[in-house]
N, C-alpha and C positions, 0 to 999 in steps of 0.2 A: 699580282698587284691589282688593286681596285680599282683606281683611277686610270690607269694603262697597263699597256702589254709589252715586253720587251723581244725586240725582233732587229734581226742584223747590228748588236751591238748597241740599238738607240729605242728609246723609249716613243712610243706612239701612244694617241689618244685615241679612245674606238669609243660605241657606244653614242648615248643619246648624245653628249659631252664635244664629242668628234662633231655631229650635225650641228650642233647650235653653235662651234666656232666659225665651220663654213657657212650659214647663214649669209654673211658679207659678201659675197664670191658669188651665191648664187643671186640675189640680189643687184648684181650688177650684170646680169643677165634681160633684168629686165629696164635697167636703165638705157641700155643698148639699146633696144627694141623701143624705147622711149623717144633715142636720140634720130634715129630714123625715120619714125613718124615725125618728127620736127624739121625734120632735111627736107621732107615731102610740101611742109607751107613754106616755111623761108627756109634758106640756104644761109643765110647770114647767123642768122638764129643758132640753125642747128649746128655749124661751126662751133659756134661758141659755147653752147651743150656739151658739145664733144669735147673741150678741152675741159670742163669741170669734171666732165666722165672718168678722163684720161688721167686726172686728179688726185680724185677717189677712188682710182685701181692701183696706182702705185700707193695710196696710204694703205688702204687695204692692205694689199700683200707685203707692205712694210711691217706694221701692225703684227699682220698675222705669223709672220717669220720669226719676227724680232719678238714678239712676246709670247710666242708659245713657251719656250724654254720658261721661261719666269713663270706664267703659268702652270707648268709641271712640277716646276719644284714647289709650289704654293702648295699645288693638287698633293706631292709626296709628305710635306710638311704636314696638310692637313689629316691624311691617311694613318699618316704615324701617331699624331695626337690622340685622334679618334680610337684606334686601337688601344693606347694607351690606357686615356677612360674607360672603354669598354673594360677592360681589364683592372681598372681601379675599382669604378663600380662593382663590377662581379665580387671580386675581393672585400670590399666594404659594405656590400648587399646587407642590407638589415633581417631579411630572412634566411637563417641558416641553411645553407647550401653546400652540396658535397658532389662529386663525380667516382660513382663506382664502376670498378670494371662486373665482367660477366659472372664471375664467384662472388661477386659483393664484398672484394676490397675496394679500401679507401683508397683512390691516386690522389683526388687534389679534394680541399677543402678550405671554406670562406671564413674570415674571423669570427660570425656571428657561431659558426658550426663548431670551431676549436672552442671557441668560448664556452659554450653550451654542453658541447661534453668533455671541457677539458684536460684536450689532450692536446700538445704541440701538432702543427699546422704541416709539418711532417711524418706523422702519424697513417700508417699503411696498412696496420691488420683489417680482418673483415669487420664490418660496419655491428655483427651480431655481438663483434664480443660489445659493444656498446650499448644497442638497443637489441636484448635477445629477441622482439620480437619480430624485427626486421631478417627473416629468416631467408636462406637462399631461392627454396622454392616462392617464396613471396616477391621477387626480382620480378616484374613484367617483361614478358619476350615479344610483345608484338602491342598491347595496347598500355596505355595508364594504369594503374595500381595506386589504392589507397590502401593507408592502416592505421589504424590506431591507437594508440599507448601511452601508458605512465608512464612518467620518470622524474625524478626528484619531486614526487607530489605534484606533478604538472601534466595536465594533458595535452597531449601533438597529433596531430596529424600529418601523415606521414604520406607524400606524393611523389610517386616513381614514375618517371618516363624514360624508356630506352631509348638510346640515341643509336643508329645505326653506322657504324663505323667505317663497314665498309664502301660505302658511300662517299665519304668521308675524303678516303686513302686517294677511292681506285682513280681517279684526276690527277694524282700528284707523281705517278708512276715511277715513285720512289719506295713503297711501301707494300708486300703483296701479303696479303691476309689469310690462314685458313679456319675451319671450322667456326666455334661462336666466336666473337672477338667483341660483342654490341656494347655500351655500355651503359651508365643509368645515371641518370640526373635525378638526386636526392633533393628534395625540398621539405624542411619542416616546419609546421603551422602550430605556435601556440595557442589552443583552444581552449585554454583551461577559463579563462574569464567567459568565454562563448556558451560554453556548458555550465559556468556556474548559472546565467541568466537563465537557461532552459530548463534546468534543474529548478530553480525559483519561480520560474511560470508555470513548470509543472504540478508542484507544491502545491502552486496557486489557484489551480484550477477546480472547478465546481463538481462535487460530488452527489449525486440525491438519491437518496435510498426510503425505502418502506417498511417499516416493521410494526408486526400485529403480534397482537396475543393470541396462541392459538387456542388455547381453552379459556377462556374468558368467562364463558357461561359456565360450563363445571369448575371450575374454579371457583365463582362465586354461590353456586349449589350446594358447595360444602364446607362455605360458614356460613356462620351464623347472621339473620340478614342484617343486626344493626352493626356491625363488622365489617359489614362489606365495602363500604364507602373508605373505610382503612387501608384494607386490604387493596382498593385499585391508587389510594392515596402514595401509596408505601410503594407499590411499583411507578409510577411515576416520579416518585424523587428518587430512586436509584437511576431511572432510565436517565433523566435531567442531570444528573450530579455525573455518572457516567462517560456520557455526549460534551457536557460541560467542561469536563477536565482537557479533551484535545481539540476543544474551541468549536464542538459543531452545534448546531440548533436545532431542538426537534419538540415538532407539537403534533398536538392530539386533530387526527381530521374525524375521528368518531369514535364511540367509548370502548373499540380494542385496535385502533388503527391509527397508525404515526406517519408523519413525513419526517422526512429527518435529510440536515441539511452541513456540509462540511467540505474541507481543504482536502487537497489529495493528499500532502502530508498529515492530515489527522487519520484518516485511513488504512495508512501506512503503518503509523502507532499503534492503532487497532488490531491491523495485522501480526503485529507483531506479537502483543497481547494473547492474540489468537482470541479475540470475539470474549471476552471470558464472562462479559455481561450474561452470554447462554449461562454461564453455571449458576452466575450470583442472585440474577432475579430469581431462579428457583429456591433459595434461602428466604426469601420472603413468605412467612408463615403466624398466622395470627389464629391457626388452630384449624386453619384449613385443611383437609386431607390430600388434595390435591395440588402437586406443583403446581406454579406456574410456567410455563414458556414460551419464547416468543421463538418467532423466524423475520428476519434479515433480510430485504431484496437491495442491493445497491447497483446504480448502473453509473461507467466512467468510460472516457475516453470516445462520447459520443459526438458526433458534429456539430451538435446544438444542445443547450438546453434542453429543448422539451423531447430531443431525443435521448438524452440521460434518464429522464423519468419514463420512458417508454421502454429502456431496458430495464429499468428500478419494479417495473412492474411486470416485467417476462420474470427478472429474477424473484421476484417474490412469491410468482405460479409456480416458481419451479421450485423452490424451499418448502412451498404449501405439499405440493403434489409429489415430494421424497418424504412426507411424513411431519414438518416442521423440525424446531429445535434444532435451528443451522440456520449458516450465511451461506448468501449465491451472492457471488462478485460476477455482472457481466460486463465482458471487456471485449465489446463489438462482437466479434465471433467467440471467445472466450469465456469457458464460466471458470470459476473459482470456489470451493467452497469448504466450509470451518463448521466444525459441531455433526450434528444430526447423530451422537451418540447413543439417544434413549429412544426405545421404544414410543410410537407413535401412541396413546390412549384410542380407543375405540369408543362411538359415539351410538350413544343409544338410539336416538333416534334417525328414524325411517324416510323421513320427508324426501332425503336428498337420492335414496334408491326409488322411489314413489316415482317423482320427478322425471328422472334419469328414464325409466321403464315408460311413461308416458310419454316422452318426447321417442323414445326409439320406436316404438308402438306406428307414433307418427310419420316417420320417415318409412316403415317399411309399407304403408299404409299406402303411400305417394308411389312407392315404386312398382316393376313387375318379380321380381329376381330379386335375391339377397344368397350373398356367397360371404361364407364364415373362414375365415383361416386364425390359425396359432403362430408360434414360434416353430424354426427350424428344429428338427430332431423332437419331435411331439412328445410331452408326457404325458401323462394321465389329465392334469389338470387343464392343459390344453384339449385334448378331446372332448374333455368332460365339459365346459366351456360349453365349447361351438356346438354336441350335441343339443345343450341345453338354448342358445339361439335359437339352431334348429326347429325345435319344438313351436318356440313360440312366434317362428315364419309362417309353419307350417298352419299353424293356426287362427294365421289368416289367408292363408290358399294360396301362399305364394314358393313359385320353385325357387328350392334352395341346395345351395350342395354347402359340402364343407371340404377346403384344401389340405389335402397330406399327401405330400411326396416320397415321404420312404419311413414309415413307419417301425417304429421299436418294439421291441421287443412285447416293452410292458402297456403299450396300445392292442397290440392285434388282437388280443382277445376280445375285446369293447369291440373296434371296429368290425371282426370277424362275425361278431355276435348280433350286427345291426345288417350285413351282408348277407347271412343266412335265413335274415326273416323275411317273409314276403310283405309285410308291411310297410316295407321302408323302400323305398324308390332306388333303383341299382344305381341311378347314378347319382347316391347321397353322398359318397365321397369320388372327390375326384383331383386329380393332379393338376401341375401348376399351367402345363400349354392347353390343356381344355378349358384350366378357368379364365385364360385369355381370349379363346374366342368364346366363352360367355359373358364376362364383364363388359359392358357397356355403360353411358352415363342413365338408361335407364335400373341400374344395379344398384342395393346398399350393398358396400362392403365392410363388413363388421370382421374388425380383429379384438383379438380375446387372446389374454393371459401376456401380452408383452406391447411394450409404448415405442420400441425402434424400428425404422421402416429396416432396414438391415438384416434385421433377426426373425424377419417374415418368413413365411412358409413363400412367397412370390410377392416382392416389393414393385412388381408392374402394375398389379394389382392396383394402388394405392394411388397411381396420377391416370390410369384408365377410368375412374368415377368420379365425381365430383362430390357423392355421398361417403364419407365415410366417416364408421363410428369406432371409437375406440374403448374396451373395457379392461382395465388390466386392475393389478394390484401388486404390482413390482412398482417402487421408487424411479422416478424421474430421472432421466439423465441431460446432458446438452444434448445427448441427439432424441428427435422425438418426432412423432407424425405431424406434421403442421397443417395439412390440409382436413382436417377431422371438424368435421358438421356437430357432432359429439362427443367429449371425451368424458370418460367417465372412470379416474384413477383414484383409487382410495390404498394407500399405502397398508392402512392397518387390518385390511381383510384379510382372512387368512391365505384366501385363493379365489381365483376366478371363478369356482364354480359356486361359491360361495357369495359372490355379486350375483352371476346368474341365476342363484337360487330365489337370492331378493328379488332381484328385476319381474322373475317369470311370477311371485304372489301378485304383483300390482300390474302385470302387462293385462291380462283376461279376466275378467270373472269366470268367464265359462273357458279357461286354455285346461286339458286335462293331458298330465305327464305319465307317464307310461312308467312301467316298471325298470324295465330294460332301460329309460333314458334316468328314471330315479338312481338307479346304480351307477350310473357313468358319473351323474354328478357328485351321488355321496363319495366315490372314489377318489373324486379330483380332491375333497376336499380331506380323505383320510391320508392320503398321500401326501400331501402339503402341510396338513399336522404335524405327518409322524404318528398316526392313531390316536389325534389327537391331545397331542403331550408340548407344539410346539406352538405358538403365536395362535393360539385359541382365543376368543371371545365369547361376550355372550348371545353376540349375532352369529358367532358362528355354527354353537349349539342351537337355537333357533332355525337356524338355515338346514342343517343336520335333521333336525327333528319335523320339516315340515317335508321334507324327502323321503324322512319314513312314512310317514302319512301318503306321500306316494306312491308307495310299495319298494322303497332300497331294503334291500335286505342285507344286514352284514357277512352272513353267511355266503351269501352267492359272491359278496366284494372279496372275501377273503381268499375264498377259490381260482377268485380269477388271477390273484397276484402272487400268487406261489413261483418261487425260482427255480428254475431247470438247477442240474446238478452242475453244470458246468458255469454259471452264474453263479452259485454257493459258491463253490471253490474259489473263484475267482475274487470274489469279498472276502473269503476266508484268508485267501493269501494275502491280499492287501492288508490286513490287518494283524498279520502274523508277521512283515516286516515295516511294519511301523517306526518314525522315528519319531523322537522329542524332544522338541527344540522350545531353547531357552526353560524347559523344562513345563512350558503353559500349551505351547501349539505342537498339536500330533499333525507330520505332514507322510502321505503313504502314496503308493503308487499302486494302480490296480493295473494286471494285467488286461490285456485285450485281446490275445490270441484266441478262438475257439467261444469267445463269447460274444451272442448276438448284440446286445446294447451296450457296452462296456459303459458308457453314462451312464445310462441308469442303475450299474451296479455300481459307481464309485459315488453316488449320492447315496447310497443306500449305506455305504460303507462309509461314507461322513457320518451319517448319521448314528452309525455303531460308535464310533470311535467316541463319539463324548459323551457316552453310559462308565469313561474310563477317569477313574478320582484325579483332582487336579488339572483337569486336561478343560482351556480356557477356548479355543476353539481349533478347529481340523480341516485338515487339508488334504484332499486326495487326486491324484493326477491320473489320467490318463491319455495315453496315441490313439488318437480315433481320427479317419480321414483327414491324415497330412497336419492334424493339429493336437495342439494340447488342451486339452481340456480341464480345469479345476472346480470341485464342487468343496467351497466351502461352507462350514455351519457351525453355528457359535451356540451356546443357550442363553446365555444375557450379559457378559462380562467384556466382551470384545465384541463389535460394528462389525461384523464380518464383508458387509457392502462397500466400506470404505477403503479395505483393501482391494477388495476383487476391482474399486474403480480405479485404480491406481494403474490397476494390470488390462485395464481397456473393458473391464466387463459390468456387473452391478447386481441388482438384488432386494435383497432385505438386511436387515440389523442382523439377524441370526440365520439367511439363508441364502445363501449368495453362490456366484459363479464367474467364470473367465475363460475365453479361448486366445491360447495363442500359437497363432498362424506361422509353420517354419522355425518353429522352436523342438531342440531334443527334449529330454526328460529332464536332464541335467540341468540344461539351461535353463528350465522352467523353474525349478525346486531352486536353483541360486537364483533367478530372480524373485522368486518370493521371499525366500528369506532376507534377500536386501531390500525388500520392500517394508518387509517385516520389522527392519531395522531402523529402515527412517523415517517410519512413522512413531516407534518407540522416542525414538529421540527429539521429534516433532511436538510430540505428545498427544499425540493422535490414540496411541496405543496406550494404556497403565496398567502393568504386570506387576 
């Protein structure tokens, strides 16, 4: 009992309860003590004190005898009440309420609960067959538990707290418990009006995105010039008519550059769309030979305003710098992006390698040291690359190395060949813990042929300087070098040695390139053709043609890339169990046992495989240190980059790649083909 305690047959009061009725009692403690200070001036006085005293001790204890009882039954009166209520309440509680045991049956439940999933108030199966996602292991055993779910079209929340029982019991020493026995106090929260608000502010919230035309100028170079004012007339009222139908606003900030301004629900639309604007303003044609097309930066879900448009213009670096013709959605850490189907155009002009070569000139000019690295697992066109830096370090007297850690197959010869001459300083190449105690902040470090700090030949490299330059011509990803003093990414080069062919005509008048360093770069750049036959320009020939002029000789390239016999085989195989799926994509599996590069031989072997009719683009796997590695490569029909970034890797339109870490063969080839599959269906893919 709450108000007392029963002991020898009779009810007592204890507690704060007990003290404030003795109050009176001891109180006349001190009137005592009152009355004898009074006795000490007059005796008459204190007499007569003493008999008021004498008074007010028999009311007291009159009082206190005679109305305790009445009191107690007040006190039991009110306790019963009280409980009562308690128990009304609970039962009439407006928030549905439930008590389950430790399996998550029902014992007891509140009218608002029976109401709710109408079932009688008697009702004892588990709580799942009701709400399946109230599941047993979702019970909390020790803290709170939240969850959340549908049910007749309504959203709840759903709050578990375990009530410990035996706690409970073990005072009543009528009750003894074993193993779990706890149980859970169910509470459900209609949130459905809570979330429609959120949903509606989210809707509502500001969206700002950037879109440029990328070829603006060739575009209007290939009509006719009293045309042309049409022709940008006719893309802008697509773009307005576009933007306008899902309520967003967008003007011109200069004559190939937009702001563009909308709802996050208009976005959404968009999304859904899938951006389709990329296809339709290339339909604008007034006898031009050149499409038009744009690229998309949008930035959402930033803290601020003007931090929206500071994503809207990281994304629109990064749509430029993957080639154009696509959207990048950044979403805080998140990119998203739609399109980048077609081939990027290649620009005639030179100014922006011009440029690019005089600013690097600059920076290596300031330093003492300059250290060149590639991608992990070197190929040719990384080599060829960094020799080609190299060169033009060297050409202004400064020591240079370049990083390779474990070199392939189809390097050693280059590299062997620069090792054997006494022209070239021994320690021109050098591995990744030597280039750490050389990198210092008086270092450029220049990487060549890839844009992710990850995929470095040694990413310590890259926060040990404060210089560093970037030249690649692989497509942009979210992940990138952000500390680059220079970057210099052009998607539509054919290869890196191919920039550094430009760079090295405008770094020197007087730089002079060597035979041996002429062949490393025309190599990079035959290799990355395909001899020629793949994502060629007419800077690439150009770049090709001022290398002979060097002294590359093709005969000497030829020589050097010839395949051991156990690399043949090994391609041979993989393409004698070829499979064909969906009847467009050949996907094959190269052996790896007994061959020194198995990468390089399963790209090589992409590359056989789409010599094969019908066949839209190929896939080849290979086991190489603990991972799986895929070289895909398309000829024009299928983004081969859009898959490989699916599977965590990236590329080019037609030349691409992926590794995946702790994957078998199997697992690898089922998840490409189900990657294969939802981008079909996405419509990413058109077979």
């Amino acid at each position: 009992m709450q108000a007392g305690e029963v002991m020898d047959g009779k009810i007592r009061i204890k507690g704060q309860l007990k003290f404030y009725m003795q109050w009176p009692l001891i109180l006349t403690i001190l009137l005592v003590i009152m009355d004898i200070l009074v006795f000490t001036v007059n005796r008459r006085a204190g007499a007569l004190v003493s008999i008021f005293i004498a008074a007010y001790i028999l009311i007291v204890v009159f009082l206190y005898f005679h109305s305790r009882a009445v009191i107690m039954n007040e006190l039991i009166s009110f306790a019963t009440q009280y409980g009562q209520v308690q128990k009304t309440l609970l039962k009439e509680f407006i928030v549905p309420y439930a008590l389950l045991d430790y399996n998550g049956k029902i014992l007891w439940m509140n009218d608002a609960f029976a109401a709710l999933s109408g079932k009688n108030r008697r009702y004892r199966k588990s709580v799942t067959n009701l709400f399946p996602e109230l599941t047993k292991d979702k019970l909390p055993r020790e803290n709170e538990a939240e969850v959340t779910f549908q049910y007749e079209e309504k959203d709840y929340r759903a709050v578990m707290r375990p009530i410990p029982i035996q706690r409970l019991l073990e005072e009543s020493g009528l009750i003894e418990t074993e193993g779990h026995n706890d149980l859970t106090a169910l509470y459900l929260f209609d949130e459905t009006e809570l979330n429609q608000y959120i949903r509606q502010k989210e809707d509502e919230k500001l969206v700002t995105g950037l879109l440029y035309l990328d070829n603006y100028e060739e575009a209007l170079n290939s009509v006719e010039e009293v045309r042309r004012s049409l022709l940008v007339a006719l893309i802008e009222r697509k773009l307005n008519k576009y933007f306008g139908e899902v309520d967003g606003l967008i003007k011109k900030l200069e004559k190939d550059k937009f702001i563009l301004v909308m709802r996050q629900r208009s976005l959404e639309e968009l999304k859904k769309k899938r951006f389709n604007i990329l296809e339709d303003v290339k339909t604008v044609n007034i006898g031009n030979d050149m499409a038009v097309t744009i690229s998309i930066g949008i930035g959402i879900n930033a803290p601020s305003y003007s931090q929206n448009y500071e994503y809207a213009r990281i994304a629109i670096d990064l749509a430029l710098g993957r080639g154009g013709d696509q959207v990048v959605i950044k979403d805080r850490d998140q990119m998203t992006y739609f399109g980048g189907k077609s081939q990027q155009m290649g620009k005639s002009t030179r100014v922006k390698a011009r440029v690019k070569a005089h600013a690097l000139r600059e920076f290596m000019v300031s330093k003492d040291k300059v250290v060149v690295m590639g991608h992990k697992i070197p190929d040719v066109d990384s080599i060829g690359a960094g020799i080609g830096i190299y060169r033009a370090a060297k050409s202004l007297n400064k020591k240079t190395h370049i990083v390779v850690n474990n070199p392939t197959m189809s390097v050693r010869p280059i590299i062997q060949s620069f090792k054997d001459n006494p022209d070239y300083d021994e320690n021109m190449f050098i591995n990744s813990d030597e280039a750490r105690d050389i990198v210092d902040d008086n270092t450029v470090v220049v990487v060549v042929d890839t844009n992710k700090p990850s995929y470095t030949e040694c990413e310590d490299l890259l926060y040990m300087s404060k210089t560093i330059v970037v030249l690649d011509h692989h497509r942009q990803g979210s992940e990138v070098i952000q500390n680059a003093v220079l970057s210099y990414i052009e998607p539509y080069a054919s290869s890196a040695c191919e920039m550094v062919a430009e760079i090295l005509q405008y770094f020197s008048d007087d730089i002079r390139i060597y035979n041996i360093e002429a062949d490393a770069l025309y190599s990079g750049i035959i290799i990355d053709t395909n001899n020629f036959t793949s994502k060629t320009g007419v800077r690439t020939f150009e770049a090709a043609a001022f290398l002979r002029r060097c002294g590359a000789d093709v005969t000497r390239v030829r020589k050097m890339f010839r395949d051991d016999i156990q690399s043949y085989r090994a391609k041979a195989e993989a393409i004698r169990h070829v499979e064909t799926y969906k009847g467009c994509f050949a996907i094959a599996v190269c052996p790896a046992e007994g061959v020194d590069s198995p990468t390089v031989v399963a790209s090589q072997a992409a590359n056989e495989l789409l010599n094969i009719d019908s066949i839209k683009a190929t896939f080849v796997l290979t086991d190489y240190q603990n991972k799986i590695y895929i070289s895909a490569r398309a000829i024009d029909e299928v983004n081969v980059q859009l898959i490989m970034e699916r599977l965590g890797g990236g590329g080019h339109i037609n030349m691409a790649g992926a590794q995946l870490p702790g994957a078998t063969v199997e697992e690898a080839v089922s998840k490409l083909k189900i990657t294969i599959d939802q981008m079909i269906n996405e419509g990413d893919i058109v077979i």
